[in-house]
py3Dmol code that shows the C-alpha trace and the ligand (Angstrom):
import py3Dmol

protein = """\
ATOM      1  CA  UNK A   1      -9.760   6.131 -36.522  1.00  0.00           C
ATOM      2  CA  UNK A   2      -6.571   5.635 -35.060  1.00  0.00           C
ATOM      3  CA  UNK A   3      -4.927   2.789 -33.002  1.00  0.00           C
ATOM      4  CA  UNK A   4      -2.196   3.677 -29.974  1.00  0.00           C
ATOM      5  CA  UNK A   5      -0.865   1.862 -27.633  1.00  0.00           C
ATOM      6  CA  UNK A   6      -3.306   2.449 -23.742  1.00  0.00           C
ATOM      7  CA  UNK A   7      -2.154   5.307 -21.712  1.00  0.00           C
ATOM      8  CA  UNK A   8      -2.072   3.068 -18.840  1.00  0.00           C
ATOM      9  CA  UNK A   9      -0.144   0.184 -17.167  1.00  0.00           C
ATOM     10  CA  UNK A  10      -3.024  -0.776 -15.454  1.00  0.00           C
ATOM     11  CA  UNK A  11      -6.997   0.055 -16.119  1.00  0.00           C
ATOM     12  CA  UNK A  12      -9.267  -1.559 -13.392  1.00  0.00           C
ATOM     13  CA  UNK A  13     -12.910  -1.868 -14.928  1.00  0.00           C
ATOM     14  CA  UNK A  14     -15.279  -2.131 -11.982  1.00  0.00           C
ATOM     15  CA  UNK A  15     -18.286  -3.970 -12.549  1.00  0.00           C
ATOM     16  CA  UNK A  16     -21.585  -1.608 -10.827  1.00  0.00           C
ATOM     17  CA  UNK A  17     -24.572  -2.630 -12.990  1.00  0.00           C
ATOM     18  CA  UNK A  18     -27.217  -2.671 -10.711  1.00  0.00           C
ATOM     19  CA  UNK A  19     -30.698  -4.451 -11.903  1.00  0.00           C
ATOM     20  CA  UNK A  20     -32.995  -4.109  -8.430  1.00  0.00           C
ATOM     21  CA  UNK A  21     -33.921  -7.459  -7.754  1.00  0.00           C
ATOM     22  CA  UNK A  22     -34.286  -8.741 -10.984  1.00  0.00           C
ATOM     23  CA  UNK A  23     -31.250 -11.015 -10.476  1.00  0.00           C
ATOM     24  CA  UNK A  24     -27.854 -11.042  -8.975  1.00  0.00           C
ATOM     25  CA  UNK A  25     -25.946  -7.873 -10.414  1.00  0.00           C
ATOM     26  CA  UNK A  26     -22.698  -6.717  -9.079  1.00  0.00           C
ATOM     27  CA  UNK A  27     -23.703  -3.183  -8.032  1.00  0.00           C
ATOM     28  CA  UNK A  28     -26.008  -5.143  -5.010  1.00  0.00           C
ATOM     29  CA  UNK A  29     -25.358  -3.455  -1.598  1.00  0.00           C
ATOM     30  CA  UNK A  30     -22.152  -1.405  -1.128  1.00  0.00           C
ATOM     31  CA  UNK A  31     -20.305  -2.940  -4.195  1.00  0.00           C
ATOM     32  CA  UNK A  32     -20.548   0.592  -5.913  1.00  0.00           C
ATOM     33  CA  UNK A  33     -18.436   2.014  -3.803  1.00  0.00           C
ATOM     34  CA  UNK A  34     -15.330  -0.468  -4.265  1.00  0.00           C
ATOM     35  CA  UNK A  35     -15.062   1.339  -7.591  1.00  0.00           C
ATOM     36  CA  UNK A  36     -14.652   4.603  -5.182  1.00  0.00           C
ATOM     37  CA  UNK A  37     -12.498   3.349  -2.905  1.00  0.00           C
ATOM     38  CA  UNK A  38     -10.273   1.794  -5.434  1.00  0.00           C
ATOM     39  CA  UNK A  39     -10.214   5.331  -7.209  1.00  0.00           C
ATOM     40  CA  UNK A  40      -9.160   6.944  -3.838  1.00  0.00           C
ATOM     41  CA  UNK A  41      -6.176   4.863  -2.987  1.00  0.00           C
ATOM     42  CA  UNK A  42      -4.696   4.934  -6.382  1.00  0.00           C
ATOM     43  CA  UNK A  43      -4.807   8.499  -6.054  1.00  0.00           C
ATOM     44  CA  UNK A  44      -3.027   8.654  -2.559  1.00  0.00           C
ATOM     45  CA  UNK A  45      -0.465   5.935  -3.778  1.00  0.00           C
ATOM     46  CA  UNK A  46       0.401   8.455  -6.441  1.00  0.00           C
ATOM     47  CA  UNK A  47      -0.309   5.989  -9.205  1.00  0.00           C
ATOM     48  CA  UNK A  48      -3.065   8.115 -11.505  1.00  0.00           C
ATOM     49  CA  UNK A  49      -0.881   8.542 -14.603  1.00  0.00           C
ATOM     50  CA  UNK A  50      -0.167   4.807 -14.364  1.00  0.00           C
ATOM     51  CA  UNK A  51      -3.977   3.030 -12.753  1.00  0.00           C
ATOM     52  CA  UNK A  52      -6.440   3.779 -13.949  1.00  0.00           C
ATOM     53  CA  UNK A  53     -10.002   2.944 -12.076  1.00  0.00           C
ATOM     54  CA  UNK A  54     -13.332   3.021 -14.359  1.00  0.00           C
ATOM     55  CA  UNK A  55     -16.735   2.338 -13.596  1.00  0.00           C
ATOM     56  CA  UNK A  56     -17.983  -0.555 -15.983  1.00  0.00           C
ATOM     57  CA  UNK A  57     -21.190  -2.391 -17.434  1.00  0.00           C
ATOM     58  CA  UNK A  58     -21.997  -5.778 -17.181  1.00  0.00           C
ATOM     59  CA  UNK A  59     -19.099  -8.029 -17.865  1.00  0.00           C
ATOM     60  CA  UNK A  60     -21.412 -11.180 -18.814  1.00  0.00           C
ATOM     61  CA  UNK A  61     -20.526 -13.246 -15.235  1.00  0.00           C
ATOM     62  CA  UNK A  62     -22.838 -11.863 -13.083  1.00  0.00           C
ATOM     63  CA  UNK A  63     -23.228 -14.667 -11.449  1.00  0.00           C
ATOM     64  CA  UNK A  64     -19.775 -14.794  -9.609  1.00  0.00           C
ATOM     65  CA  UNK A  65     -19.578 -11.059  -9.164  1.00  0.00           C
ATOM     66  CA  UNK A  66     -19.025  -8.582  -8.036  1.00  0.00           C
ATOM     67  CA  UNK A  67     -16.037  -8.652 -10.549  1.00  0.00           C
ATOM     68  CA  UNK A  68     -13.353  -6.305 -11.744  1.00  0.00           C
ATOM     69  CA  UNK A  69     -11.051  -6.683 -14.995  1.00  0.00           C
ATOM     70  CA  UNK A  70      -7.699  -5.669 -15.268  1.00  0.00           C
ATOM     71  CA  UNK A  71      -6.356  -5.017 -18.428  1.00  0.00           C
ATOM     72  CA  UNK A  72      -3.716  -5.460 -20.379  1.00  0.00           C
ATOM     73  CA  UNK A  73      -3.141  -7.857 -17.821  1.00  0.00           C
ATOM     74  CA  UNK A  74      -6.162  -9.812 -18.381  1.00  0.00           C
ATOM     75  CA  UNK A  75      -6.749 -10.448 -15.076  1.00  0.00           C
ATOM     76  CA  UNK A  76     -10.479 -11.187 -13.416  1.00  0.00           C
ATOM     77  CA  UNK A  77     -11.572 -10.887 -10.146  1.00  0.00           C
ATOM     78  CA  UNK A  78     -14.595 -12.343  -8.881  1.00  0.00           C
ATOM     79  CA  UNK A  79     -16.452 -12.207  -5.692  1.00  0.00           C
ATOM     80  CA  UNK A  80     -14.705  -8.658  -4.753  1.00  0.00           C
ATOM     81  CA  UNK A  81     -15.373  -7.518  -1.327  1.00  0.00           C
ATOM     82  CA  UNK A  82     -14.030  -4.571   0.469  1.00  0.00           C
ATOM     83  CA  UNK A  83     -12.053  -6.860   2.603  1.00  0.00           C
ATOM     84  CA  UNK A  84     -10.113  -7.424  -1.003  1.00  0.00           C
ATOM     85  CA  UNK A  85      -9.105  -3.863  -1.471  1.00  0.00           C
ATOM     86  CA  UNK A  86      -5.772  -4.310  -0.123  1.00  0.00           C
ATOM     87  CA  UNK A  87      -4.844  -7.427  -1.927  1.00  0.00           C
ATOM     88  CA  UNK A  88      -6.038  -5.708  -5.173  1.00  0.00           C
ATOM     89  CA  UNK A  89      -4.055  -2.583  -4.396  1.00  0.00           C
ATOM     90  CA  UNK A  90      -0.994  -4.866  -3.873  1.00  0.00           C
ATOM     91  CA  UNK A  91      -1.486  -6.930  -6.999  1.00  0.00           C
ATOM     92  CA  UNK A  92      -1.954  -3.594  -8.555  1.00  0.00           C
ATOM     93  CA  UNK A  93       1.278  -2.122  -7.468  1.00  0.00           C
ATOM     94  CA  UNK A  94       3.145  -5.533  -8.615  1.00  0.00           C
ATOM     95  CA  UNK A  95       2.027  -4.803 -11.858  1.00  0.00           C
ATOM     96  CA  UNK A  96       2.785  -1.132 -12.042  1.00  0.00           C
ATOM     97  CA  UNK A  97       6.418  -1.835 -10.709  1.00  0.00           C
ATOM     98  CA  UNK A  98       6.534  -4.905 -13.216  1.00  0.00           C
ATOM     99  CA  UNK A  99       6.038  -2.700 -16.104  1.00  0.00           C
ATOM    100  CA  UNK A 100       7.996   0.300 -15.119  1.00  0.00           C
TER     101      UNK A 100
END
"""
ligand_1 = """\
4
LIG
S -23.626 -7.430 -13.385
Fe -21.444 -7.457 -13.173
S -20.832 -8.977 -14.564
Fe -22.962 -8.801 -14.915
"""
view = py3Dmol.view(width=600, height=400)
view.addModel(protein, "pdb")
view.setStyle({"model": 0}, {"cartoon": {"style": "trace"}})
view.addModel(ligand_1, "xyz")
view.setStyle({"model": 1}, {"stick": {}})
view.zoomTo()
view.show()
């Protein structure tokens, strides 16, 4: 094994576990596709060697989802909508501009 530093300035993890109706997951409804549309407009802002958007498991707060993580930042969303796309692509771009 080897340790190096991550490839990106900023990797979104996008919550989509979906359990039916079992309980409140944050793949309910549409919320899969935020990971998609997230995806698409870091590609048009030009930003895929620095963003990076991945799908993700359960992140244990289902319960306030959907959520998305942000790392290194350590940031956590909660209660994502599609509505909150472009205030997550502008608090995206701070951070890519931050670090550069
Ligand atoms: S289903 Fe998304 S945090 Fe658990």
């Amino acid at each position: 094994m080897k340790t190096q530093q991550a490839p990106y300035q900023a990797h979104l993890f996008v919550c989509t576990k979906t359990r039916g109706d079992q309980r409140k997951s944050c793949g309910d409804g549409d919320n899969p596709d935020l990971k998609t549309i997230l995806k698409d407009e870091v590609k048009q802002r030009g930003w895929k060697s620095a963003v990076r958007v991945s799908e993700a498991s359960c992140l244990g707060v289902c319960d306030a989802g959907p959520n998305i993580m942000i790392y290194p930042q350590k940031i956590w969303l909660s209660g994502v909508t599609r509505a909150d796309v472009p205030k997550i692509l502008e608090l995206v771009g701070s951070l890519v501009s931050e670090s550069a």
